[in-house]
C-alpha positions in Angstrom: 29.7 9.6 -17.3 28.9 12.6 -14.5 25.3 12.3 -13.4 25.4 15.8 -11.9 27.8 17.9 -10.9 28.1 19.6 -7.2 27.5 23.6 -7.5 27.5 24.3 -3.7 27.0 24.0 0.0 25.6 25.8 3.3 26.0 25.1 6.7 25.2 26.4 10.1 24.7 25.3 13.6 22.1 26.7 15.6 22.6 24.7 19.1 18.6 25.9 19.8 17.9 22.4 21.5 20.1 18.8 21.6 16.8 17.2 19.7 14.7 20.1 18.8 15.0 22.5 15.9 14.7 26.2 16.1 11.0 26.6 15.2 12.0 30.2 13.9 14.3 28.2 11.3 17.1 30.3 11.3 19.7 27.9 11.1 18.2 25.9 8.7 17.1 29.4 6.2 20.7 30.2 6.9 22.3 27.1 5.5 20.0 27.2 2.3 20.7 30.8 1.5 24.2 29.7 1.5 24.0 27.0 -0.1 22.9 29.2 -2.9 25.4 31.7 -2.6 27.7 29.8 -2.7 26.2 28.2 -6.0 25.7 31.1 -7.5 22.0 30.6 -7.8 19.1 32.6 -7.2 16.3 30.5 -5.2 13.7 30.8 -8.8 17.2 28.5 -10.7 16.3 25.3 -7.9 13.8 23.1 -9.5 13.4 20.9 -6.3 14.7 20.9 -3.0 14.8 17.5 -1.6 13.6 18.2 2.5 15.3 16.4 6.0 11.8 15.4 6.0 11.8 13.2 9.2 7.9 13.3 9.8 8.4 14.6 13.4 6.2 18.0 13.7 8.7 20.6 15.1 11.0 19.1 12.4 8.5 19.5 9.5 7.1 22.8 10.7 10.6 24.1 11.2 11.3 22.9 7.6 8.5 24.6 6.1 8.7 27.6 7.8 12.7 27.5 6.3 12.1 26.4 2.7 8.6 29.1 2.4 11.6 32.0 3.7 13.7 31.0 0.9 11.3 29.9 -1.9 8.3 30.9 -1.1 5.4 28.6 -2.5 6.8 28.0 -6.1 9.4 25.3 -5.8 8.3 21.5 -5.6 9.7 19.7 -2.7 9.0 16.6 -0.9 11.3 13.8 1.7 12.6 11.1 0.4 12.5 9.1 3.7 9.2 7.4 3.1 11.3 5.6 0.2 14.6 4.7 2.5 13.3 5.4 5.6 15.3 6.9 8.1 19.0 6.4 7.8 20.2 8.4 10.9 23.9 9.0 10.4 23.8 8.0 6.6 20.6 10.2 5.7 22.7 13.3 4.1 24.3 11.0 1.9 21.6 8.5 1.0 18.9 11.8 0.2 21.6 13.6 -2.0 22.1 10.7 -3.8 18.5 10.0 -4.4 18.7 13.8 -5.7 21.6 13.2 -8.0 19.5 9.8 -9.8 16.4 12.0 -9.9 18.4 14.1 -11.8 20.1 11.6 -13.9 16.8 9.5 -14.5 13.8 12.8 -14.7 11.9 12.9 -12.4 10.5 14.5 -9.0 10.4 12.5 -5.9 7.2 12.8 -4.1 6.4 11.9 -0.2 5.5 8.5 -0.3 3.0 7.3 1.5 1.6 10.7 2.1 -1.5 11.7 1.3 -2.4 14.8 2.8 -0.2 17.5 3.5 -0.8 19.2 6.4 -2.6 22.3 5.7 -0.2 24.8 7.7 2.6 23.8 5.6 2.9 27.0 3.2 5.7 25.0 0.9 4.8 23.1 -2.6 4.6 19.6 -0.9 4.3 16.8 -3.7 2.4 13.9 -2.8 3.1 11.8 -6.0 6.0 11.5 -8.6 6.2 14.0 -11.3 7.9 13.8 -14.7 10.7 16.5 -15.2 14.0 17.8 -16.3 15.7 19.1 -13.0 18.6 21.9 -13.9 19.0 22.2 -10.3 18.0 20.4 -6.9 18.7 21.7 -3.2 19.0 18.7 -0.6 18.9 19.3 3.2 19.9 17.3 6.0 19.6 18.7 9.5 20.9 17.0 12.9 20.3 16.8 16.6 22.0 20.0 18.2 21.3 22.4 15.4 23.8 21.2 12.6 21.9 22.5 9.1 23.7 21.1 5.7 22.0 22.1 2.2 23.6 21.0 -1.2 23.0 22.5 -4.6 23.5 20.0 -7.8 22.8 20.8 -11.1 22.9 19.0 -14.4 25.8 17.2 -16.2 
């Protein structure tokens, strides 16, 4: 039985730094709004967009700054690395994954371990777990050099 089904993908590569992301976000709001092209969806259809989330601060900043260009503040989000910790190579796979069982099993992922979101951050950070019904979840993973990867899956 499908758990989800695979409605799209976006990619760029930005080469702003080897190990620093553009802090404008370009490549990353790039990759996202393609992603949803590509889906067919408009950004109110994602229910959840599972971050890169690696707890660095240009990382995060540059995340936010991304996801509030192409959200705004509505959308839940949160990393899933405080559950898996950081996979490196394997961390695309491994957070779109976890995206596909939240889907499957209802529910919202929140940061674990986190607390208190740092008050810059303009995104809808959870901090906790939330009951729901996702139609549609968004899950980045972004690399050393610039490389910017966002998936789309929606329901069964």
């Amino acid at each position: 039985r499908a758990m989800a089904r695979w409605l799209g993908y976006g990619v760029s590569s930005d080469g702003h730094h080897m190990s620093t992301p553009d802090p404008e976000a370009r490549g990353a709001t790039r990759a996202m709004v393609e992603a949803l092209r590509h889906a067919g969806l408009d950004p109110s259809e994602i229910d959840y967009v599972n971050l890169h989330g690696t707890g660095t601060i240009a990382n995060d900043a540059m995340e936010d700054r991304a996801v509030h260009a192409v959200f705004g503040d509505a959308v839940p989000c949160a990393s899933t690395k405080g559950w898996t910790g950081h996979t490196l190579g394997a961390s695309g796979i491994v957070e779109a994954l976890f995206s596909v069982l939240m889907m499957r099993d209802g529910f919202l992922a929140g940061c674990l371990g986190v607390e208190i979101v740092d008050p810059m951050f303009r995104s809808h950070v959870l901090t906790g777990n939330r009951a729901a019904t996702p139609r549609a979840i968004m899950s980045n993973a972004f690399g050393f050099g610039g490389t910017n990867c966002s998936l789309v899956f929606g329901a069964a």
